[in-house]
C-alpha positions in Angstrom: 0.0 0.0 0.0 0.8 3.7 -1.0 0.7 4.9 2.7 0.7 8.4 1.3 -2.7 7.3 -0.5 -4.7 6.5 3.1 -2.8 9.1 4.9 -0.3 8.8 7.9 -1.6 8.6 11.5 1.0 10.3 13.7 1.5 8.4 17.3 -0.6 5.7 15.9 2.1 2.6 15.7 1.4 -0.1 18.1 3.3 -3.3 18.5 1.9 -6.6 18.1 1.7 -8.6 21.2 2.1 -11.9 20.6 -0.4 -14.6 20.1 -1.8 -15.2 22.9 -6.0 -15.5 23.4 -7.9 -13.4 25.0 -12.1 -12.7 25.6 -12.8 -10.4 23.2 -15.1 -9.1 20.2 -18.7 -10.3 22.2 -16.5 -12.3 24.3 -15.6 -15.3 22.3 -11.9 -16.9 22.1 -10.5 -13.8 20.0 -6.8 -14.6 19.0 -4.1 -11.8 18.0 -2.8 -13.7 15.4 1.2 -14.5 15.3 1.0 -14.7 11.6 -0.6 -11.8 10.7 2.1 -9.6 10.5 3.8 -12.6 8.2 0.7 -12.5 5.9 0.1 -16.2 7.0 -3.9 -17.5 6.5 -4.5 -18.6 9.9 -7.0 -21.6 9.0 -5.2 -24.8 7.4 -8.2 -24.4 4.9 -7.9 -21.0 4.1 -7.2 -19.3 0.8 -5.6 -16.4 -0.5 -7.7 -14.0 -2.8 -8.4 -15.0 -6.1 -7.6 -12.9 -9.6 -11.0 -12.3 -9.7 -10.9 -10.5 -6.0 -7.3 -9.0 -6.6 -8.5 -7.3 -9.9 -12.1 -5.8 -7.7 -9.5 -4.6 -5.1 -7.7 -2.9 -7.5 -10.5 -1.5 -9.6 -11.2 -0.2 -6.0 -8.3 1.6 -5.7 -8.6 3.1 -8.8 -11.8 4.9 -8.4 -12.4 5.4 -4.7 -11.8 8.7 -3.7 -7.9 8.5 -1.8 -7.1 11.6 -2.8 -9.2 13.0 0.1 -7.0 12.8 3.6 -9.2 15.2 5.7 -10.3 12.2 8.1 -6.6 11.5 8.2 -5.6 14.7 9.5 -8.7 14.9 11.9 -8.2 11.8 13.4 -4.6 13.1 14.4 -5.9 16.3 15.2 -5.2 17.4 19.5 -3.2 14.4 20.2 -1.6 14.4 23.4 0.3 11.2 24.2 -1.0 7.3 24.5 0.2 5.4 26.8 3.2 3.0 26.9 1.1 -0.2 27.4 -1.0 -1.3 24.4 -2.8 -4.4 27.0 -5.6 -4.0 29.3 -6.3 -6.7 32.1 -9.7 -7.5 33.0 -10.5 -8.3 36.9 -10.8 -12.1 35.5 -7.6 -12.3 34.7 -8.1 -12.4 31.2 -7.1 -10.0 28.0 -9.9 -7.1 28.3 -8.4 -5.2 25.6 -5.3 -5.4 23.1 -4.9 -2.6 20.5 -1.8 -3.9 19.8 -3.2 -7.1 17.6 -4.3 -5.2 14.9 -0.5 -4.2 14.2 -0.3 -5.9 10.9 -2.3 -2.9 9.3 0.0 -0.5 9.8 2.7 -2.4 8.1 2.3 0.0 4.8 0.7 -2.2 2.1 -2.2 -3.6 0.4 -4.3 -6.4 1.4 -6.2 -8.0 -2.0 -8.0 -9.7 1.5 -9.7 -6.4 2.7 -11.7 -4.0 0.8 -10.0 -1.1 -0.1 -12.1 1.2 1.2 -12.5 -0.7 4.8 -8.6 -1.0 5.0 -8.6 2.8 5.3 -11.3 2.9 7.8 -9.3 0.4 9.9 -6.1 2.3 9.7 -8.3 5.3 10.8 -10.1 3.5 13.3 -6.1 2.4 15.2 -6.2 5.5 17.0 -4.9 5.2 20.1 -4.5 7.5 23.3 -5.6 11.2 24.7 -7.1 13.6 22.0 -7.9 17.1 22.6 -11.1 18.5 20.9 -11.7 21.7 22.8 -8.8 23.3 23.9 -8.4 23.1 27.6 -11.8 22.2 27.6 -12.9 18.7 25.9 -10.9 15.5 25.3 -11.2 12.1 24.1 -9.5 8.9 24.5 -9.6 6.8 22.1 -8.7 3.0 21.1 -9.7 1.8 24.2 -12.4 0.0 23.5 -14.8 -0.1 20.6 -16.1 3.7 21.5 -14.5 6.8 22.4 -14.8 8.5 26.3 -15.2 11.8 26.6 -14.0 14.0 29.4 -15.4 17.7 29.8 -14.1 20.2 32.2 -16.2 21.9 34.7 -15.6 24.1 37.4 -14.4 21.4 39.9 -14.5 18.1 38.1 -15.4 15.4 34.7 -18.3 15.2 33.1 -17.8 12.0 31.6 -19.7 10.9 27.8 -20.1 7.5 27.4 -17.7 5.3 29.5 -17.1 2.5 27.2 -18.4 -1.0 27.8 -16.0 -2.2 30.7 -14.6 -0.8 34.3 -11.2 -1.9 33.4 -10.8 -0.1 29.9 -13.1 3.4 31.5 -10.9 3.0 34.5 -7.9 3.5 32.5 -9.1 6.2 30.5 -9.8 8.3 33.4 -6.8 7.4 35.2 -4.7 8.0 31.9 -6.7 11.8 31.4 -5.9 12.2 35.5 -2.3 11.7 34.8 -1.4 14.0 31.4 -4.3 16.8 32.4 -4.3 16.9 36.0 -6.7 14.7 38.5 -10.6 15.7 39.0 -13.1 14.2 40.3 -16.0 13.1 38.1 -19.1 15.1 38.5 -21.2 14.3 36.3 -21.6 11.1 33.7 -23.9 10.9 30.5 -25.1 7.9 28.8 -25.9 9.5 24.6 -28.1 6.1 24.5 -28.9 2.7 25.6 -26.5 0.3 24.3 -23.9 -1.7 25.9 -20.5 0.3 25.1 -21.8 3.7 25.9 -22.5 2.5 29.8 -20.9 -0.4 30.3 -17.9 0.9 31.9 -19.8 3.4 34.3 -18.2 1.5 37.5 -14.9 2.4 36.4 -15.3 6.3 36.2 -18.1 6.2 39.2 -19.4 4.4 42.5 -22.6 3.6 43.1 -22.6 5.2 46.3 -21.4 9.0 45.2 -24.3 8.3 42.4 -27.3 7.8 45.4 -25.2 10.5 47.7 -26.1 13.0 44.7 -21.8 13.5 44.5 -21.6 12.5 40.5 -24.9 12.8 38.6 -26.2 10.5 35.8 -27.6 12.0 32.9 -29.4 10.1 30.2 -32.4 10.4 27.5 -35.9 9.6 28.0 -36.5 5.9 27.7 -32.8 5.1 28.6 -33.5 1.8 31.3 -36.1 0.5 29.6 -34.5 0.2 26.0 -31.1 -0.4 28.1 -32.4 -3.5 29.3 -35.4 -4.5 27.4 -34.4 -4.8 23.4 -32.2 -7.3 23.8 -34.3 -10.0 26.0 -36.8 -11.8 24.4 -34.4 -12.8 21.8 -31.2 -12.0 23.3 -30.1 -15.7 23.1 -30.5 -16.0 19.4 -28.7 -12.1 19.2 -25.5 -13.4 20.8 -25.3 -16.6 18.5 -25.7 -14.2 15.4 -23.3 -12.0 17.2 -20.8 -14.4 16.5 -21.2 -13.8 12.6 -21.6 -10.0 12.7 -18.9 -9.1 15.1 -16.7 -12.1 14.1 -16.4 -13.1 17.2 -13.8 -16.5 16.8 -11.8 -14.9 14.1 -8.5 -14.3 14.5 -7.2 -10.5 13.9 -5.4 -10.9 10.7 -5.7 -9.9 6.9 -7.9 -12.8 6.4 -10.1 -12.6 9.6 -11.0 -9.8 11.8 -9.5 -6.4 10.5 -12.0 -3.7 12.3 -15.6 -3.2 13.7 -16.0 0.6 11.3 -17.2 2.3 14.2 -13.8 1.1 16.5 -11.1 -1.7 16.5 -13.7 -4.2 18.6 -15.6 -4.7 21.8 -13.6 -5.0 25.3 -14.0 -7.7 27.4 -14.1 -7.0 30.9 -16.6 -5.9 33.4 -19.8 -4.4 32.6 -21.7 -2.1 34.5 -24.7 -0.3 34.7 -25.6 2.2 37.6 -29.5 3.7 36.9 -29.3 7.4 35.4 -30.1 10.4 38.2 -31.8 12.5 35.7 -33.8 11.4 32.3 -33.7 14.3 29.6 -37.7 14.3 29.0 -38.3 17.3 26.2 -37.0 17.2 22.6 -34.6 19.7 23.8 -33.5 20.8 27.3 -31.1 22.4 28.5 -28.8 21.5 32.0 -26.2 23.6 33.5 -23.5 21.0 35.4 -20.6 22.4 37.1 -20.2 25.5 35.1 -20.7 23.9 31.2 -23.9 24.5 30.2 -25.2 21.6 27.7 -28.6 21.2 25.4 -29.7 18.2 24.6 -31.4 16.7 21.3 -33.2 13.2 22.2 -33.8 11.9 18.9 -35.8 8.6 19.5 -36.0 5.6 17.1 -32.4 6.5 15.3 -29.4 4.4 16.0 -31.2 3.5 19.3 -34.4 3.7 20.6 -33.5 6.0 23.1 -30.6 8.4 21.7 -29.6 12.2 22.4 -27.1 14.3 20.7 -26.0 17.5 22.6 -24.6 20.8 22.1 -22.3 22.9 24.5 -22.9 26.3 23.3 -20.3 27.8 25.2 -17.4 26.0 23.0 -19.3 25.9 19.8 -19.6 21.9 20.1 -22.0 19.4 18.8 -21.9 15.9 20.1 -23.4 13.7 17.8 -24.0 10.7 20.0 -24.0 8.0 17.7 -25.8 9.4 15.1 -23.3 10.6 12.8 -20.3 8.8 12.6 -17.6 7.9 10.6 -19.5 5.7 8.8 -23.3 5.1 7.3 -25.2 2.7 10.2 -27.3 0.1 10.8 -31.1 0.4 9.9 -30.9 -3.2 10.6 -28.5 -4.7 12.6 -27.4 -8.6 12.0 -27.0 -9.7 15.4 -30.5 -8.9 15.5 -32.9 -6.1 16.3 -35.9 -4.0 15.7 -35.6 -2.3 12.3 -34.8 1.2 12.3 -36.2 4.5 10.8 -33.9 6.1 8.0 -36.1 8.7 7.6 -36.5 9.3 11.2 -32.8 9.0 11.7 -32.1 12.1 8.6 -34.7 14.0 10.3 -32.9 14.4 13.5 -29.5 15.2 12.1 -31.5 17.3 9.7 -32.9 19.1 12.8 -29.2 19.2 14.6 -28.0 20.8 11.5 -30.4 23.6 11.7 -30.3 24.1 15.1 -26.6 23.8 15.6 -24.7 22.9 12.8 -25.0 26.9 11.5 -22.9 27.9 14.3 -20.6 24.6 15.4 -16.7 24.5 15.2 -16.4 21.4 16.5 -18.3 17.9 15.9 -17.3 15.3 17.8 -19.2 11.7 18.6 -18.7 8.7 20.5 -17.5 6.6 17.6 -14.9 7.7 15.3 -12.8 11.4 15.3 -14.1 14.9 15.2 -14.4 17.1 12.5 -13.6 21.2 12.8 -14.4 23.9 11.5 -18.5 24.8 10.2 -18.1 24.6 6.7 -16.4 21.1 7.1 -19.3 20.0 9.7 -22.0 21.1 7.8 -20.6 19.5 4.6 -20.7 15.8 6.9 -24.3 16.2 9.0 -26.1 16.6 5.4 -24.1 14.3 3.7 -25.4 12.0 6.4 -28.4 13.5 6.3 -28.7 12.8 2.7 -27.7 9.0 2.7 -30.4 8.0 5.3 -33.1 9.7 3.5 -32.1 8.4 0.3 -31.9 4.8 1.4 -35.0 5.3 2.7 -36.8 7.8 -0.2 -35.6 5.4 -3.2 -36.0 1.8 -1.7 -39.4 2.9 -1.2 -39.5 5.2 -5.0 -38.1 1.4 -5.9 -40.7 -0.8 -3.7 -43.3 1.2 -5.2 -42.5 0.0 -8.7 -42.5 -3.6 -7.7 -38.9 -4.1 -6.5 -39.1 -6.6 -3.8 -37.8 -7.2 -0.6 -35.7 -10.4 -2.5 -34.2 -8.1 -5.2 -33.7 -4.7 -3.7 -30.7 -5.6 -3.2 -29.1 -6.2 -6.1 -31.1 -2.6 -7.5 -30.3 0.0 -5.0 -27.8 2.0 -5.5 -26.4 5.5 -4.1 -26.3 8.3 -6.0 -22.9 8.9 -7.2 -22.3 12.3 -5.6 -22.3 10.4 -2.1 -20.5 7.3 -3.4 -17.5 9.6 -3.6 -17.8 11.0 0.4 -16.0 8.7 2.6 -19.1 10.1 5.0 -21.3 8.3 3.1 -19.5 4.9 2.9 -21.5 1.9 5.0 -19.2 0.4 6.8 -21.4 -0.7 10.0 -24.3 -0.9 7.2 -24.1 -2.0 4.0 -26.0 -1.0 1.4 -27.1 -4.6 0.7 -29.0 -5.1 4.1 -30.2 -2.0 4.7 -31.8 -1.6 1.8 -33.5 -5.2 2.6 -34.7 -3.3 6.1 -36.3 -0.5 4.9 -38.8 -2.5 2.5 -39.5 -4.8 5.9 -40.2 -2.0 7.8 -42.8 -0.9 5.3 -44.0 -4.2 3.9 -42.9 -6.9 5.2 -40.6 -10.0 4.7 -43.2 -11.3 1.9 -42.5 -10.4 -1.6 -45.8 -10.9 -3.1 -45.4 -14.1 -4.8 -47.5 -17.0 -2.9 -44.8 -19.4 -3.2 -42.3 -17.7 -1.1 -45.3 -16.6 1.3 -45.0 -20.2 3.4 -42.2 -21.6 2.2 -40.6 -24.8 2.5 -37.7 -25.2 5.5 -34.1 -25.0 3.8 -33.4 -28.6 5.0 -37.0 -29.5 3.0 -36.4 -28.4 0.3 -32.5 -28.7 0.0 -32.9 -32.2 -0.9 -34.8 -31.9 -3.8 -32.9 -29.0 -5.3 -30.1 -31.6 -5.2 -31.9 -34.9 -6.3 -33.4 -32.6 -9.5 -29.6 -31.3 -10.2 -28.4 -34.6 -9.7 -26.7 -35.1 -6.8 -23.8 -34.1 -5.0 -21.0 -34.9 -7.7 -22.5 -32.5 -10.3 -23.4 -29.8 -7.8 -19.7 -29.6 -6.8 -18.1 -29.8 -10.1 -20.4 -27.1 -11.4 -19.8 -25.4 -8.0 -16.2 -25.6 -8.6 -16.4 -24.6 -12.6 -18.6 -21.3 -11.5 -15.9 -20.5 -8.3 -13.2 -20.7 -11.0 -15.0 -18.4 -13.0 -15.0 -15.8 -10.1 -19.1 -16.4 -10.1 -19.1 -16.4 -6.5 -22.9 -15.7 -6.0 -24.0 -18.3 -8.8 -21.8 -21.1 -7.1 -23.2 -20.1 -3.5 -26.8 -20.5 -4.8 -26.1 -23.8 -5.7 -23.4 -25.2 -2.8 -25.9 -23.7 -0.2 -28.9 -26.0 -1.3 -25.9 -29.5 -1.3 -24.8 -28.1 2.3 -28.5 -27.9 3.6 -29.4 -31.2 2.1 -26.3 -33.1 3.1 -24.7 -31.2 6.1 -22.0 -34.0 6.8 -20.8 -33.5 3.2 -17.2 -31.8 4.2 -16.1 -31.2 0.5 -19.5 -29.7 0.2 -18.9 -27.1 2.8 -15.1 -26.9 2.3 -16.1 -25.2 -1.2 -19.0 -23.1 -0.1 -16.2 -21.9 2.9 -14.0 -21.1 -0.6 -16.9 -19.5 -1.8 -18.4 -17.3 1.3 -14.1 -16.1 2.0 -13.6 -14.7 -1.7 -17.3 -13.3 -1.0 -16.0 -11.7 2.4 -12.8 -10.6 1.0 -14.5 -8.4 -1.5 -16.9 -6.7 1.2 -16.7 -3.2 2.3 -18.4 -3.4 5.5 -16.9 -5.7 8.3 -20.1 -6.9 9.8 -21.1 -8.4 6.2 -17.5 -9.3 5.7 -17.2 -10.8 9.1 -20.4 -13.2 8.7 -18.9 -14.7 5.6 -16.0 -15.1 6.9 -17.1 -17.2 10.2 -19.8 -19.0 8.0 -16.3 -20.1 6.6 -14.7 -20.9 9.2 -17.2 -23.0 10.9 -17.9 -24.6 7.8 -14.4 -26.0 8.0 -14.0 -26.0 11.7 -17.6 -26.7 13.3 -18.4 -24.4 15.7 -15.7 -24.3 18.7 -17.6 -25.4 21.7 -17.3 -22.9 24.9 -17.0 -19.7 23.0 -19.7 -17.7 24.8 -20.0 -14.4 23.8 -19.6 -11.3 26.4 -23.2 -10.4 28.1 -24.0 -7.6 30.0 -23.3 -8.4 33.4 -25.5 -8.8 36.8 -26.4 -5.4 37.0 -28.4 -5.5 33.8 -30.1 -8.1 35.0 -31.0 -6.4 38.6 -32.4 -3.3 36.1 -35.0 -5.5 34.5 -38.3 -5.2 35.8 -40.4 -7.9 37.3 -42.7 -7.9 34.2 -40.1 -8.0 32.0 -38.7 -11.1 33.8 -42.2 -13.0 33.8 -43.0 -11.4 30.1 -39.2 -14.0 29.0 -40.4 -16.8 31.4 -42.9 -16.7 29.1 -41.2 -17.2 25.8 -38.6 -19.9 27.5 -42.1 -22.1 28.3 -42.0 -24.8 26.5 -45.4 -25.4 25.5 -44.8 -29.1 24.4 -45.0 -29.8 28.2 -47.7 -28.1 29.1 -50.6 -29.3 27.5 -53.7 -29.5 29.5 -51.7 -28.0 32.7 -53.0 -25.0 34.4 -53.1 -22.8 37.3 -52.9 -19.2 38.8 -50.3 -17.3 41.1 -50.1 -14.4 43.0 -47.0 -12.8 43.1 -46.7 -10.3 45.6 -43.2 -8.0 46.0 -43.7 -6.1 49.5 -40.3 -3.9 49.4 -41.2 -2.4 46.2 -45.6 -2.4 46.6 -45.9 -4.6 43.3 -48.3 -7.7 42.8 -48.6 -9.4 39.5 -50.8 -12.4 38.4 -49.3 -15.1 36.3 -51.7 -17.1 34.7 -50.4 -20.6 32.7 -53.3 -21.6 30.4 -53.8 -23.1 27.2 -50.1 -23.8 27.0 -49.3 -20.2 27.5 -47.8 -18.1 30.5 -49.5 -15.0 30.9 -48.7 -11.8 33.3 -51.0 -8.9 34.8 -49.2 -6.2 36.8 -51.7 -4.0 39.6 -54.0 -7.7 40.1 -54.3 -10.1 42.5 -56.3 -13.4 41.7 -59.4 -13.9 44.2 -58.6 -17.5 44.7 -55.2 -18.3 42.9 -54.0 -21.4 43.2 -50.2 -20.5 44.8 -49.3 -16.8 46.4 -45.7 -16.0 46.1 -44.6 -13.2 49.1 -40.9 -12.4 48.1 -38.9 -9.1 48.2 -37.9 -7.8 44.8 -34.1 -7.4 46.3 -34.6 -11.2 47.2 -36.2 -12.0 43.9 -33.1 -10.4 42.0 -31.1 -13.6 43.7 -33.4 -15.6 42.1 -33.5 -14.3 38.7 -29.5 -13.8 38.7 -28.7 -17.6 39.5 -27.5 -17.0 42.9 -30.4 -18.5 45.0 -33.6 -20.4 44.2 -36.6 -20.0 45.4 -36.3 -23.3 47.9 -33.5 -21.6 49.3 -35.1 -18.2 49.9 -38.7 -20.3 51.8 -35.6 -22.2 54.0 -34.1 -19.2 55.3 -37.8 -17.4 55.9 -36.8 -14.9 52.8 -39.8 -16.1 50.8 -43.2 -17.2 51.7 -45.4 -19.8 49.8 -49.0 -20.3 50.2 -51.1 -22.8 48.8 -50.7 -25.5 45.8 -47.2 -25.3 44.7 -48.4 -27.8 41.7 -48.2 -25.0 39.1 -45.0 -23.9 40.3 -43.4 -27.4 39.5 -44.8 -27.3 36.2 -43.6 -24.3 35.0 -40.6 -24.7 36.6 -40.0 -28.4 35.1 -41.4 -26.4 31.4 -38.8 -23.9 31.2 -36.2 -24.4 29.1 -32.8 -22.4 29.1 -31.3 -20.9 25.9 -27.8 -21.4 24.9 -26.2 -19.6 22.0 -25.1 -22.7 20.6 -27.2 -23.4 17.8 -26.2 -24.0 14.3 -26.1 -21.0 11.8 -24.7 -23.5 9.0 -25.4 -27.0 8.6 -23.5 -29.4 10.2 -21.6 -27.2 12.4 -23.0 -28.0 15.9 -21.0 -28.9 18.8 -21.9 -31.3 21.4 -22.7 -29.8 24.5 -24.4 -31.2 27.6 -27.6 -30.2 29.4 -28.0 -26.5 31.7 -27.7 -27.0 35.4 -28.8 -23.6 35.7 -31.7 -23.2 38.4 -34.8 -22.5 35.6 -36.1 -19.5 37.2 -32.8 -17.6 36.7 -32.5 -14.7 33.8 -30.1 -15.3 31.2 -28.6 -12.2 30.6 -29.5 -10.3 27.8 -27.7 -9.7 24.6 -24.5 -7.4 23.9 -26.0 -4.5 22.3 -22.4 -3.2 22.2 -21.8 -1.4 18.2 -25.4 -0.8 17.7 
């Protein structure tokens, strides 16, 4: 690589430290590959990148706009020092973070096995140490985690933006601020929105007890706790077995695995946190005054979370853009799994920042990616952003209404070519491809119109008669093989998919669809897509590694849902194969807190009513909340609670037994390609307890 074409990152350099493992990226066995540096595939299997991928790549480098080095020279912008380790311990013992493993991309050259475009953003994205945005005023440190922390200066202390997603990597950050600018206290911390890496790390810049003393406030947007905890339950087990596709979460950092996350290197992995905000932000905009710095913040519902605000801090001419504008083009829908988002909501809001703000803003600074100075310069990225989320969501839909389905969308939307050529509006957490998909399933649906795709046949149904009709496995893979040859990557995964899904134990089968889905990843721009082909490769060839669980959010998540929410999941973990004919009604009653529920199991179902209390339920359930908590975070059951006179029960405990012996506790260990499952043995986890819900860390 021309280093002079991506730009040169002063203070950036970071060496690599060895190959040792560590609990990274969601938490799985991440490794900082030894033979990265060496160019050396890490997988015995593993291939380098065809002609046909080299000669993309360097198409790409022909055309993409290189020539433009202003992110360069903003990310490089107020640096102040970073700090002589490159390694973060977690309490566990473990890695928590290790900036030095992605060394191998600042080694100067090309890699035909990354995406031009997403090389750049990685090289952009190794940032690593104290940044000033504000003179004597705001700072950032960055590369510590997969988001940036913010430190502003009051009167007497920090406010603190976003502490990351563990203790041990906020911890540092403060304590690395502390010793180049001078100690403070911190005063004040604000959560931009309600997912993991942007409050995670709140125990390591604050203690709970200064938080209830009213010595450090909490600021966050209306809706914070609830989205915090609640989007990522009912289907948080299935999130954190996708997450090991999007965030690639047991591939090794190296050229051919895990290069960058576009919005940050990757996710920490030590101890998360969350302490319940002081003060909610209720209006569209309000405006706080906290130790001297005056602030106004901009919820903007229903854009990158549900519960998001940007903020402005007149007095430096500064606009926080939360995670809202970025380096990069976002999610409307996220792989790991989420409610779809709202492009047209999501340009609206910036639209409104622009308008309110951006005519008078020096500075714009987020908790992803670097800052950008000066107006015309800021104004230039909020409506380029602007622009892209409204015209992914104004032509999908210009498209949809002209018959474009949700099945070929696809393959038809494009961005207009002015944007194509901002690196502002490039999707590297997105991708055109998926996000185009989620705006027609917002609107209309998964269904495409035509009856036969309405209730379709299962993959592994109809798999086998794809196969028998092409005739048989032989043909499949030498035509397979012919079209992979031919650089007709899609064409030979249509086909290798259906021999995989009708004969998952056919290892030549997979080992060429794993051929197929890495040239495929190679070629992408954005890591998530990239990523998912790329593990779908991996456990093609490997099966899926047993034991890799990815990172959750920790027992204080789980102490933050409410009791509903808890019986609303007990619900969906009922398996309602067990429970025919069974029935019966409970009163739970929760004294400390005032609360009494009804849960009803009927007709195979579990059912919940908050405010009622059953005239003659079969079983009434006295228990503190702070004792139930034990219960629903594995550390008691409810046996143990009646023993030591901690819970009272009173009547039939018939129902109880059943539901108990009908609940069934996820693990994210469930194929996503045929044929890769690992043997694992049965939970011994007590049935009433709350798995923890998914890692909403990236967005």
């Amino acid at each position: 690589m021309n280093i002079q074409k991506y730009g040169v990152v002063i203070a950036l350099v970071v060496p690599l430290l060895g190959g040792n493992a560590a609990f990274g990226a969601g938490g799985g066995a991440v490794l900082a590959d030894p033979g990265a540096m060496e160019g050396k595939h890490f997988h015995p299997k593993g291939k380098m990148p065809s002609k046909f991928t080299i000669d993309l790549q360097n198409g790409l480098r022909a055309t993409l706009p290189f020539d433009d080095k202003r992110d360069f020279e903003e990310a490089k912008r107020g640096f102040v020092a970073a700090p002589s380790y490159k390694q973060i311990m977690a309490e566990a013992g473990n890695v928590a973070w290790d900036i030095g493993s992605y060394e191998y991309l600042l080694q100067g050259k090309d890699f035909d096995s990354i995406h031009p475009s997403l090389q750049r953003q990685a090289i952009l994205n190794m940032a690593y140490g104290l940044y000033e945005v504000v003179p004597g005023k705001i700072w950032q440190v960055r590369g510590f985690d997969l988001s940036n922390i913010s430190f502003v200066k009051g009167d007497t202390g920090w406010i603190v933006f976003d502490p990351l997603t563990a203790k041990e990597t906020a911890k540092a950050a403060l304590d690395f601020i502390n010793q180049q600018i001078g100690e403070r206290p911190v005063v004040a911390v604000v959560y931009s929105h309600s997912h993991g890496d942007h409050y995670g790390g709140v125990r390591g810049v604050a203690n709970e007890a200064d938080v209830k003393s009213g010595k450090v406030q909490i600021i966050a947007p209306k809706g914070f706790m609830e989205h915090a905890v609640a989007e990522n339950v009912y289907a948080g087990n299935a999130m954190n077995r996708r997450l090991y596709f999007q965030y690639g979460v047991l591939l090794p950092r190296s050229p051919f695995g895990h290069v960058d996350q576009s919005i940050g290197k990757n996710t920490a992995a030590g101890t998360t946190g969350l302490i319940e905000p002081t003060r909610y932000m209720e209006k569209d905009f309000e405006e706080l005054t906290v130790d001297g710095v005056t602030m106004v913040f901009q919820n903007t519902p229903g854009t990158e979370a549900p519960a998001e605000m940007n903020t402005y801090f007149p007095q430096f001419k500064a606009f926080w853009a939360a995670e809202n504008i970025t380096g990069t083009v976002h999610n409307i829908y996220t792989l790991r799994g989420a409610l779809i988002r709202d492009a047209l909501a999501w340009s609206k809001h910036i639209n409104t920042a622009l308008y309110r703000f951006g005519g008078e803003a020096e500075v714009m600074f987020a908790s992803h990616s670097w800052p950008r100075w000066g107006n015309d310069r800021i104004q230039d990225v909020m409506r380029t952003q602007r622009d892209v989320y409204a015209n992914l969501n104004n032509e999908v839909l210009h498209l949809a209404n002209q018959g474009v389905t949700i099945n070929e969308i696809q393959n038809v939307y494009k961005l207009p070519k002015s944007l194509q050529n901002q690196w502002a509006a490039h999707s590297y957490h997105g991708s055109e491809e998926h996000n185009s998909r989620a705006v027609i399933n917002r609107y209309l649906g998964y269904w495409d119109g035509n009856p036969a795709t309405l209730t379709p046949l299962s993959p592994r149904d109809s798999a086998p008669l794809y196969v028998e009709m092409m005739g048989g496995a032989g043909p499949i893979i030498a035509k397979g093989q012919e079209l992979f040859d031919q650089g007709k990557y899609q064409y030979a995964m249509e086909i290798l998919n259906k021999l995989v899904y009708a004969e998952p134990g056919n290892q030549a089968a997979k080992d060429l669809l794993a051929d197929v889905f890495e040239q495929i990843g190679y070629q992408k721009e954005s890591p998530s897509v990239r990523n998912s082909f790329l593990a779908a490769a991996y456990e093609l060839r490997s099966g899926m590694p047993a034991g890799a669980a990815p990172k959750t959010t920790g027992p204080d998540t789980i102490r933050a849902m409410s009791t509903g929410l808890w019986l609303d999941f007990l619900g969906i973990r009922l398996d309602s194969t067990k429970t025919e004919g069974m029935k019966g009604v409970i009163n739970l009653v929760t004294p400390d807190n005032g609360e009494k529920y009804v849960v009803e199991l009927s007709n195979s179902t579990l059912t919940n009513i908050k405010g009622v209390q059953a005239p003659h339920p079969d079983l009434t359930i006295t228990i503190d909340r702070t004792d139930l908590e034990s219960v629903m975070g594995g550390k008691a059951t409810f046996d143990e609670l009646i023993a030591s006179g901690k819970a009272k029960f009173e009547g039939d405990r018939k129902v109880f037994s059943e539901i108990g012996s009908s609940l069934v506790q996820f693990t994210p260990d469930f194929e996503l390609m045929p044929g890769t499952k690992p043997t694992t043995g049965p939970s011994a986890i007590d049935p009433f307890a709350q798995a923890e819900p998914a890692d909403s860390s990236g967005g």
